[in-house]
Structures are given as C-alpha cells and as structure tokens.
N, C-alpha and C positions, 0 to 999 in steps of 0.2 A: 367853540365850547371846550374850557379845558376846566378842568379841577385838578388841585394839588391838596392833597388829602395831610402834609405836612411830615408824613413818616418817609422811608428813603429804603423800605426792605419792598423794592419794588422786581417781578420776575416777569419774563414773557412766555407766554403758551402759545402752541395752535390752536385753532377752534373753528369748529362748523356751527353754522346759528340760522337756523331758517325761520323766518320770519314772516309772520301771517298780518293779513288787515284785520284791522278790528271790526267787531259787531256782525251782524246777521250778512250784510252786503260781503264782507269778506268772505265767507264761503266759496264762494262760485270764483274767487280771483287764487291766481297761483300765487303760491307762497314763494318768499327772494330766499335764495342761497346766499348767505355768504361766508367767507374761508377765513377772517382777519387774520391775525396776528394781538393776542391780550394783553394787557401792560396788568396785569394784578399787583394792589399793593399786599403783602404779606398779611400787613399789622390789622389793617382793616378790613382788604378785601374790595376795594374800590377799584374797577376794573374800568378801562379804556381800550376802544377801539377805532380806527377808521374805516370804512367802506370804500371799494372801487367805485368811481363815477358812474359806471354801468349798474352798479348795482341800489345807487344810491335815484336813476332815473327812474329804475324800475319803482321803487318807490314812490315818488312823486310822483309818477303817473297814475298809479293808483287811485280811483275816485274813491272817496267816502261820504259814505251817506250821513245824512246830518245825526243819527244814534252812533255809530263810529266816529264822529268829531266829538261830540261828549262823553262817551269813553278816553278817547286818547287825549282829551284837556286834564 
C-alpha cells in the first residue's frame, strides 16, 4: 500500500502510536506499541509509516468480534 500524494515537501519524525482493537471486544486486549519513523507530506499532511513484523503479528493475532469488523470496514 503506498500513496504519492504528488507534492515533494516531504519530512520524517519520530513517533510513538499505540494502537487499540476496535469495539467493545477490544477492551480486555493489550493495545500494540509502536516506535515508526513518519514520512509527512508538508503540503498535505499525508503521512506514512511501516511496522516491525512483531508488531504488525501482534495485530493479526488479534481477534475481532463481528461489531469490531464493521467498525474497521
């Protein structure tokens, strides 16, 4: 998944972003850390990141309950 937002005043941040499951099921599940690194477009503001594969399992492992799948569609 990439996007090119067409402007070129792009900057990189650090960032911390922790990340919760959606819906009522989410609750009771730990929320994922993660550290990136940002790719911000200036002009727009379209921001990019990637995830460590550890943190991107965590994720996927994650169940959701069928109200958490119609939220995050």
């Amino acid at each position: 998944m990439s996007y090119v937002c067409g402007h070129n005043r792009e900057r990189h941040f650090p960032a911390e972003i922790n990340i919760h499951f959606p819906g009522m099921g989410g609750l009771d599940k730990p929320s994922v850390w993660v550290f990136p690194r940002l790719k911000v477009c200036l002009d727009c503001g379209l921001t990019q990141f990637q995830m460590a594969e550890t943190q991107l399992t965590q994720l996927t492992e994650g169940e959701f309950t069928p109200e958490a799948k119609s939220m995050a569609a």
